[in-house]
C-alpha positions as CSV (number, residue, x, y, z in Angstrom):
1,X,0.0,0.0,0.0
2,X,1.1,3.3,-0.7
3,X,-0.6,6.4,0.1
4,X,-0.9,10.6,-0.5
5,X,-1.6,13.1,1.3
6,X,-2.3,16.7,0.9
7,X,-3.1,18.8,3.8
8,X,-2.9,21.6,1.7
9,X,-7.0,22.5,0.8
10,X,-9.7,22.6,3.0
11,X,-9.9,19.3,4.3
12,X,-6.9,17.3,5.0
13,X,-7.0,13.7,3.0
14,X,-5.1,10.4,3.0
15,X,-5.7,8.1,0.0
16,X,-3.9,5.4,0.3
17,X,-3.4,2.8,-2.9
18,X,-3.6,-1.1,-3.0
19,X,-4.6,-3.2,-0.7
20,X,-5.4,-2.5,2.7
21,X,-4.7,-5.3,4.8
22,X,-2.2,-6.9,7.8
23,X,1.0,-6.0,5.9
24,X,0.3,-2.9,5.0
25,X,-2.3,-1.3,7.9
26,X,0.2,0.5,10.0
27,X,1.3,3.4,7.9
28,X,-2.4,4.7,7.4
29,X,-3.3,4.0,11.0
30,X,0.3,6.6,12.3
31,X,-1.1,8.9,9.7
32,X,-4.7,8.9,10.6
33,X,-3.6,8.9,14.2
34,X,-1.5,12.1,13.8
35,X,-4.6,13.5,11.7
36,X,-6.8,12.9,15.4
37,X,-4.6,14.5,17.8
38,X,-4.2,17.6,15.6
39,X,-6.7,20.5,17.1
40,X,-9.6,21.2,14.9
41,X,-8.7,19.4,11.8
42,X,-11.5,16.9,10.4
43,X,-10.0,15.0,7.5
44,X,-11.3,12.7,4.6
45,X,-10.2,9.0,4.3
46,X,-10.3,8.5,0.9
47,X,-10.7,4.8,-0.2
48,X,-11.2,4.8,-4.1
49,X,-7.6,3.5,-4.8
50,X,-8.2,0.9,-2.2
51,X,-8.4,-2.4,-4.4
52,X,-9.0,-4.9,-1.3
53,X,-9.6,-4.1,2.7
54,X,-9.5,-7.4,5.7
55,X,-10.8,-7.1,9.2
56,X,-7.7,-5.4,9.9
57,X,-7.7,-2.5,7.5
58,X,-11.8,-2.0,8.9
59,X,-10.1,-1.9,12.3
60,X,-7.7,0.8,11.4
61,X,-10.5,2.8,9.8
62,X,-13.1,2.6,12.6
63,X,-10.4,3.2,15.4
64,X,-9.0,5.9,13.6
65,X,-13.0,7.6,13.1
66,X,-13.5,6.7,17.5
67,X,-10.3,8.8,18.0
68,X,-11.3,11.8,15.5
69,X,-14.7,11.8,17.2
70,X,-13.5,11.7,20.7
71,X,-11.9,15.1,19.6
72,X,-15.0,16.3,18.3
73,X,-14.0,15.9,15.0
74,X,-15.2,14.1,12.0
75,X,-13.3,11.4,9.7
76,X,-15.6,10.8,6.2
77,X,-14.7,7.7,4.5
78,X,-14.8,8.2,0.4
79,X,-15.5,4.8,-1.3
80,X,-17.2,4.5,-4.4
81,X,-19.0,1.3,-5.5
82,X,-17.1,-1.3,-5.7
83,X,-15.7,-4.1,-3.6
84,X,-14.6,-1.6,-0.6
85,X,-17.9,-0.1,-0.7
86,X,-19.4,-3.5,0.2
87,X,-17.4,-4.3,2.1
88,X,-18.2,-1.3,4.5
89,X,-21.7,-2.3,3.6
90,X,-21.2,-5.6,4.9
91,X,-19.4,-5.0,8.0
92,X,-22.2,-2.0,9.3
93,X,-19.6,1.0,9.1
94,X,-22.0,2.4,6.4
95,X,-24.5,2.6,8.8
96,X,-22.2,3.9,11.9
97,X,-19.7,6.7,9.8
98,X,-20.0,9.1,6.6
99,X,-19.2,7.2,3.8
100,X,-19.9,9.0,0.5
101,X,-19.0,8.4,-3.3
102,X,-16.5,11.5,-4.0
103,X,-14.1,13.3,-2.0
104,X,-16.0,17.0,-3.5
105,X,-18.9,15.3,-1.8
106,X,-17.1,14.8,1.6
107,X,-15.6,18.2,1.2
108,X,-19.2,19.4,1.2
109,X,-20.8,17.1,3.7
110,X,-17.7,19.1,6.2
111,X,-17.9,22.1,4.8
112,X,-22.0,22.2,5.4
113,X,-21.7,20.7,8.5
């Protein structure tokens, strides 16, 4: 897994690339952990490049969104359709955190509130 980020914009976002899984989890959870402890910053999660995500990668991704909301901020999860997307579907985080199609549409969901 690789991933980008650009904290440069409104939001700050992490994309990360590939597969999201045991071997490669770590990175995006030290990122997304920084992300949470910085003041005031809600941040998009952007899983479009993700081509495959295990119980591991969901953990990272639903601890990371406990720690941004114990801050009082919010983590939105971009995943298109597609085998991530059901994956979130399947596992309930659909029905417990933001998950939209586009990061423009997470940008707005923030930005409106």
């Amino acid at each position: 897994m690789t991933d980008t980020f650009a904290a440069a914009g409104p939001v700050p976002t992490v994309a990360p690339k590939g597969a999201l899984d045991l071997a490669t989890s770590r990175g995006l959870q030290n990122r997304l952990a920084e992300l949470a402890g910085e003041t005031g910053q809600n941040a998009i999660l952007d899983l479009s490049g993700v081509s495959f995500i295990d119980s591991v990668g969901l953990g990272v991704v639903l601890k990371a969104a406990s720690r941004f909301h114990r801050q009082g901020k919010r983590l939105l999860i971009v995943a298109p359709s597609g085998p991530v997307h059901r994956i979130l579907e399947f596992a309930g985080v659909s029905d417990r955190l933001p998950v939209v199609d586009s990061v423009d549409e997470a940008r707005a969901v923030i930005r409106h509130g």
